[in-house]
C-alpha positions in Angstrom: -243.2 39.0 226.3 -240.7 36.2 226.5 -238.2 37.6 223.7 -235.1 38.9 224.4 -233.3 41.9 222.3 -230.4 42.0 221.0 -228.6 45.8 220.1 -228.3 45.9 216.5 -224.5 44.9 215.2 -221.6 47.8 214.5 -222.0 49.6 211.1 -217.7 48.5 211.0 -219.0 45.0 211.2 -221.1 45.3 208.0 -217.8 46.6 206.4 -215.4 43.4 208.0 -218.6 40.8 207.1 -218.5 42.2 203.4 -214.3 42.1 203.1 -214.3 38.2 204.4 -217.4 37.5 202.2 -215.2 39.0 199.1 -211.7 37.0 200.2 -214.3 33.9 200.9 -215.3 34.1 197.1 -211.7 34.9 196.0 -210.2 31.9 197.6 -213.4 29.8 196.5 -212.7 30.8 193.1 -209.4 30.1 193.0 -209.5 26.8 194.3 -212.0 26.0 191.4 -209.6 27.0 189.1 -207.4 25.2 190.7 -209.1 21.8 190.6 -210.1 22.0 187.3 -206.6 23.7 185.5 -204.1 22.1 187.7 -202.7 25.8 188.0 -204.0 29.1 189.9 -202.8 32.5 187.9 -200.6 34.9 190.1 -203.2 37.5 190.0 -206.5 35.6 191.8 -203.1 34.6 194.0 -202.3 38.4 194.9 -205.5 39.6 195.0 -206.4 37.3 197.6 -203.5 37.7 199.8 -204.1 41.3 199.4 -207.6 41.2 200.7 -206.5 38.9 203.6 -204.1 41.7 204.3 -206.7 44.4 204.4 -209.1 41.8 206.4 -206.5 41.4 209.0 -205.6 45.2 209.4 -209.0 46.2 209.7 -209.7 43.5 212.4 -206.7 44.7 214.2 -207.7 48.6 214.2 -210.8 47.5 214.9 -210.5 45.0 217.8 
């Protein structure tokens, strides 16, 4: 019928697709606060390098 299929994505890549989506919104947060205190707090700084951390391990068990 002139469409081609495509098999339907890993149920691991929902998982990796949602953990960048949250360090995404961390970083995107902190870089507003950022711009409009002058300052990021420590915590929104952890917590992001802690999901990094957790993206990166996942993409290397993964892949």
């Amino acid at each position: 019928m002139g469409s081609e299929l495509h098999p339907r994505p890993c149920t691991h890549h929902a998982d990796l697709l949602r953990k960048v989506a949250g360090l995404c919104n961390n970083a995107n947060q902190l870089a507003h606060r950022a711009n409009s205190t002058g300052v990021a707090g420590q915590e929104s700084v952890d917590r992001m390098t802690a999901l990094a951390a957790e993206v990166y391990r996942v993409v290397k068990e993964t892949w």
